[in-house]
VEXKOLLUM-286138 format. One record per residue (C-alpha): residue in one letter; x, y, z. Coordinates in steps of 0.25 Angstrom, whole numbers, plus 2048, in hexadecimal, padded with zeros to 3 digits. Example, Ala and Ser with C-alpha at 12.3 -4.5 7.8 and 13.67 -1.06 7.14 Angstrom:
REM residues 2
a8317EE81Fs8377FC81D
***
This chain:
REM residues 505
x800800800x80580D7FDx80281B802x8078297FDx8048387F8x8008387EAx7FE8457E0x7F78477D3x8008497C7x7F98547BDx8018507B1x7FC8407B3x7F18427BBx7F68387C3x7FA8367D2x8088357D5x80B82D7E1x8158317EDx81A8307FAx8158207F8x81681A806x817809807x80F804813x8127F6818x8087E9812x8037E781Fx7FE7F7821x7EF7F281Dx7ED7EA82Bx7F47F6830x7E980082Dx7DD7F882Dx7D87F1820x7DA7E281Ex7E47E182Ax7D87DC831x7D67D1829x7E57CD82Ax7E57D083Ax7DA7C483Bx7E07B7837x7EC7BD840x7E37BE84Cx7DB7B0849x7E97AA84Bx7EC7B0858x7DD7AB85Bx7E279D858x7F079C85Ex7EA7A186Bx7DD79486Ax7EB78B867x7F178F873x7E678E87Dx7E1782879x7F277E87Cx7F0782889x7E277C88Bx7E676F886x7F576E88Ex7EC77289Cx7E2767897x7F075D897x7F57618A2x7E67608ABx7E77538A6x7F67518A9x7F47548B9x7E874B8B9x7EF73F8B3x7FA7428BCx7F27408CAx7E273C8C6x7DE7418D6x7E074D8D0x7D274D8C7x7CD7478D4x7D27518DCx7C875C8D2x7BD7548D3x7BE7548E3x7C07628E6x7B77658DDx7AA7598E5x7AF7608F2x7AA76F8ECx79E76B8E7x79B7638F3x79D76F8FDx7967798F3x78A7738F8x78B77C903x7867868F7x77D77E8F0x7757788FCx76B782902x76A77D910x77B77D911x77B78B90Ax771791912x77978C921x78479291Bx78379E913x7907A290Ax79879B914x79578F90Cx7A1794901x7AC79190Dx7AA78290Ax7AD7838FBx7B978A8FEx7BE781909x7BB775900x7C377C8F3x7CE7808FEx7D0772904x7CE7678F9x7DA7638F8x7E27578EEx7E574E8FBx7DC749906x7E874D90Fx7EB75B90Ax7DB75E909x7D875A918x7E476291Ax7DE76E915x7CF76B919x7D2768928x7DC775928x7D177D923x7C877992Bx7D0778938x7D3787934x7C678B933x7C278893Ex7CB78C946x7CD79993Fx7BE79D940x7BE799950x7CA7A3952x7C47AE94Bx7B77AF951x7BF7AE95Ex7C87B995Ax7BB7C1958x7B47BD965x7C27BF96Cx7C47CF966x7B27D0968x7B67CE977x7C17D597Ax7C07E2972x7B77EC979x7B47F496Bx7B57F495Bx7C37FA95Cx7C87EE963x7C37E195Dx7C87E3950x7D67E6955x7D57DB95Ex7D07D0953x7DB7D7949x7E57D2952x7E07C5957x7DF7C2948x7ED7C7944x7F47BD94Fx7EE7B294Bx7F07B593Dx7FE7B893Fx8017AC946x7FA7A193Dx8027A7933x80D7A593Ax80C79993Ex80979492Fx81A79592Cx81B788935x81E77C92Bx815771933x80977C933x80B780926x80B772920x7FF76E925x7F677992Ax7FB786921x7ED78791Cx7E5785928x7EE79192Ex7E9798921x7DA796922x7DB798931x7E07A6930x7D57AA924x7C97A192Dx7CE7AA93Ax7CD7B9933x7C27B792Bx7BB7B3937x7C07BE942x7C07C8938x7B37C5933x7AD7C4940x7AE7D2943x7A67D893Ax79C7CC93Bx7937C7943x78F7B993Fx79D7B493Fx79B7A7947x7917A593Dx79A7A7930x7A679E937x79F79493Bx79979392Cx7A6792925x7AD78B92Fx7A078192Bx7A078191Ex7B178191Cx7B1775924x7A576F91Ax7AF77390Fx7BB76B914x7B4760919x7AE75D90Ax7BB75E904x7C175490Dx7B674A90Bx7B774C8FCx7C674A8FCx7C873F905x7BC737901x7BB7398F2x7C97318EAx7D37388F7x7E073B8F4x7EA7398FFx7F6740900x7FD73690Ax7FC72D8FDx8027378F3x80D7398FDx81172A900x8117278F0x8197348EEx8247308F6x8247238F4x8247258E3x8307308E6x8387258ECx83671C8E0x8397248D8x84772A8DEx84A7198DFx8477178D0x8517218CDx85B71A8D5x85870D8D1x85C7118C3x86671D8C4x8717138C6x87170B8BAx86E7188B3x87A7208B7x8847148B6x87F7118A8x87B7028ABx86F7008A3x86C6F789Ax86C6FA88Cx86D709890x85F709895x85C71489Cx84E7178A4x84F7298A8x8417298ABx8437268BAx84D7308BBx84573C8BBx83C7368C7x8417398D3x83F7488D1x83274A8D5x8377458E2x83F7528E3x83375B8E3x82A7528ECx82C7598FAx8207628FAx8177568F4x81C74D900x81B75790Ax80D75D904x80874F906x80E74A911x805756918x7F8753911x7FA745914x7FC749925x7EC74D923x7E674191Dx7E0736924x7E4728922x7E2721915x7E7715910x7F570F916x7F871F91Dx7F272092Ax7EF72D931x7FA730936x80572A92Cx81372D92Dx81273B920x81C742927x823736922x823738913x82B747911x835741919x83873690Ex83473F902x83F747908x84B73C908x8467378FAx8487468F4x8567468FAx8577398F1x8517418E5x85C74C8E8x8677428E6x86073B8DCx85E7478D4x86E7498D5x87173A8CFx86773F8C4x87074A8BFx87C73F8BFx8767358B6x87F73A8A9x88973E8B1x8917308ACx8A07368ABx8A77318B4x8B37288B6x8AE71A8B3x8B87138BCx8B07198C9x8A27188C1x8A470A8C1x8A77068CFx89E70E8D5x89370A8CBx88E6FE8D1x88B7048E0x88370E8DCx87B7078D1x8786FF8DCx87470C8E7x86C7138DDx8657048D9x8647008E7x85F70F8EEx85570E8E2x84E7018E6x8507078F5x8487128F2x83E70A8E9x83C7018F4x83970C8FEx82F7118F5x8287058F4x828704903x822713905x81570E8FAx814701902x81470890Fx81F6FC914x82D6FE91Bx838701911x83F6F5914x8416F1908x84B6FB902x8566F990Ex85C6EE906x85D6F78FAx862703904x86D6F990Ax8716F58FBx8717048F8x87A707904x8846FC901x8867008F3x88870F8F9x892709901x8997028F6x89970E8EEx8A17168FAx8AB70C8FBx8AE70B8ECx8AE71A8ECx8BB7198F8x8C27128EEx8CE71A8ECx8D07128E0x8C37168DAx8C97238D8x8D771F8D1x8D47218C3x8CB72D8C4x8D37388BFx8C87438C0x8BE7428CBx8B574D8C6x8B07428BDx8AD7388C8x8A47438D0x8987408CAx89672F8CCx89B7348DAx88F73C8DCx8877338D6x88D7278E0x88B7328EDx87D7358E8x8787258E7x8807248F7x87672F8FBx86A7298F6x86D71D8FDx86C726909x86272D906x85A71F903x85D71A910x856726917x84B72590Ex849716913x84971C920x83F72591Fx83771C919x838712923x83571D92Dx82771F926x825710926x828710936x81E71B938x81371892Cx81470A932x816703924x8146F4923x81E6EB922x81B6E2917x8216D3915x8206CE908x8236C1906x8156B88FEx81B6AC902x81B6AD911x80C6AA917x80A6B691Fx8076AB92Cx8196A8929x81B6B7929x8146B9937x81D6AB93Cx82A6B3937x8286C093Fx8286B894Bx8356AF947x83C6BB942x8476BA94Dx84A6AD94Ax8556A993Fx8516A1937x84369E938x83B693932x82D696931x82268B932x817692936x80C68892Fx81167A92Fx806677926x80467B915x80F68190Ex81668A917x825693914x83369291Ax8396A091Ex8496A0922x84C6AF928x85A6B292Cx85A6C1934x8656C592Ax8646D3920x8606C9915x8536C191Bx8566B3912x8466AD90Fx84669F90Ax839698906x83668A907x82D681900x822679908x81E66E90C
***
């Protein structure tokens, strides 16, 4: 398009063009004209690209709703409970006769309900019984503060200063005393609800005059609400915390004694074929992050009542105490991670100390496998001392190989043999490590009075009660029926009990 001056020519009669001026091809959607219809297709695409990229997002919160219920299915439960116990408790509203005893106090149920559902039984009764513990006992106190500044104030001047400070220390010190650990694990939000409960019944009271009315509706109705919740969640598919909490330890053992159980053979490169399984490998590091999941549940679980093999009163103090020693493994398993290409160094040392520590890491695995076993079975861990005693003997061979000042004779440059040291002190310390954890576990099974179970199908269990009383003696024939087939059991009182079964007659 161009644009100019133009003047007439008298001789021609013609126009002359001048000062012609070039405006860009696009000038038109510029200054109107069919630009619009150019700028349409342009905005249409912009229109589609943003339908693309919510229905992305849409569908990748579709797959990941479905991830978390496919992970843990209680989950979906857990929605469908919470949402019974709401519409249970609404019926406060929608009942006449209930809405009309009491009023728009009716709504304190709903929230109590919604505040208290919890995913556990243990950590709802938690919640429900500190709510309502607090309640209580935060509306008492406030109408005594009020009665208390009602009877010794004289006029309007001194009943508010009176109450403002009654209310201020108390405040003051349930806050305060909120910072100790013990409280704060277990009743931080009883504390919580006690201080709301006790202003807004002391403060309220003063400008009303049918407080013990009010309190004594919510304290009703609150109760209500938290009674629902617990029925509905211990009744309808509960979920227990003291069992999330014995599997989660007893799966982060197993898992630290598979990575032993292989780590060996892996780092000594003595597979077969070159075969090589990584996946356990990776683990053992949840185990590093599980403190607050054991200490959460260990402190729901305190709340629940007995169910299943957990009494009452079952030893979960227990339980942090062995997560704790099986992340100290993790750390150190975590540090023979980083070493597994680590496989320069001097092949004279590699080789003798080679086979003691193929059989620690072996031995501490099945140790630890066994002690898992004996945390899911609820039985004493006997079982793994023989793999701890071979463990401790391989340690001990490995020490006295590593005193051998002719071990040393060829290595030119230590530097190199740094590493396979680590790696040999690392495998001593989770032998340590193992033993304590044994420890500890036989401490649960002293005070969660785990059965001792003897396995043995074919000993009748009339022989096994005739062996308890002749375990004194060495050796002993049992021939407790004289009649029908019957079983000869040798026992010498020695480590390694000898059993030797005989035909009949």
């Amino acid at each position: 398009m161009v644009l100019g001056s133009s003047t007439r020519n008298p001789a021609k009669g013609s126009f002359s063009k001048s000062n012609s001026l070039r405006l860009p091809s696009n000038a038109n959607s510029k200054y109107g004209g069919s630009g619009e219809g150019r700028s349409l297709p342009h905005i249409w695409n912009l229109l589609m690209a943003l339908r693309r990229e919510l229905t992305a997002k849409v569908m990748n919160l579709m797959l990941e709703l479905k991830k978390v219920g496919e992970d843990d299915p209680r989950r979906v439960i857990h929605s469908l409970k919470v949402a019974l116990a709401i519409t249970l408790v609404s019926a406060f509203y929608y009942v006449k006769p209930l809405y009309n005893g009491f009023g728009s106090s009716a709504i304190w149920a709903v929230f109590t309900t919604i505040l208290v559902s919890e995913f556990s039984v243990g950590a709802t009764i938690g919640k429900g019984l500190n709510r309502g513990l607090a309640t209580l006992l935060g509306g008492l106190l406030g109408l005594g503060c009020y009665y208390i500044a009602n009877l010794i104030s004289t006029g309007d001047i001194l009943e508010p200063i009176l109450l403002g400070t009654i209310i201020f220390l108390i405040t003051a010190g349930v806050t305060y005393m909120r910072f100790l650990p013990q409280i704060k694990a277990r009743y931080d939000y009883g504390l919580l609800v006690f201080i709301l409960t006790l202003c807004l019944v002391s403060v309220s009271s003063y400008r009303s005059n049918e407080i013990i009315e009010i309190a004594k509706k919510r304290v009703i109705t609150i109760l209500a609400g938290g009674l629902i919740s617990l029925l509905v969640c211990i009744f309808v598919y509960p979920v227990w915390s003291g069992d999330d909490l014995h599997k989660l330890v007893s799966q982060n053992i197993e898992k630290l004694g598979n990575f032993l159980e292989g780590f060996g053979d892996e780092y000594f490169e003595t597979l077969e074929n070159g075969e090589s399984n990584k996946s356990f490998m990776e683990e053992y590091k949840s185990v590093l992050n599980s403190k607050q999941a054991e200490e959460s549940l260990a402190n729901f679980a305190r709340w629940e009542p007995c169910h299943g093999p957990f009494t009452y009163r079952h030893a979960w103090q227990q339980y942090p105490k062995i997560g704790s020693i099986s992340r100290l493994c993790a750390y150190r398993i975590d540090a023979l991670n980083g070493f597994l290409n680590s496989t320069n160094t001097p092949s004279k040392i590699r080789s003798k100390i080679q086979e003691p520590c193929i059989k620690m890491s072996t031995e501490t695995g099945k140790a630890l496998k066994e002690l898992a076993v004996a945390i899911q079975q609820m039985i004493p861990p006997s079982a793994a001392d023989s793999h701890i005693a071979k463990s401790k003997i391989a340690s001990m061979n490995l020490k006295s190989i590593l005193n051998n000042s002719r071990l040393w004779e060829d290595t030119t440059n230590l530097f190199e043999a740094i590493p396979i040291m680590t790696v040999a002190s690392l495998l001593v310390d989770l032998v340590s490590c193992t033993e304590k954890l044994a420890e500890s576990i036989q401490e649960l099974s002293t005070l969660a009075k785990f059965k001792n179970i003897i396995s043995d199908s074919k000993v009748a269990p009339e022989n096994l009660n005739c062996l308890l009383h002749h375990q004194e003696e060495a050796p002993v024939t049992l021939n407790c029926d004289e009649s029908g087939p019957h079983h000869v059991i040798t026992i010498n009182l020695q480590p390694s009990t000898n059993l030797s079964h005989a035909g009949s007659s």
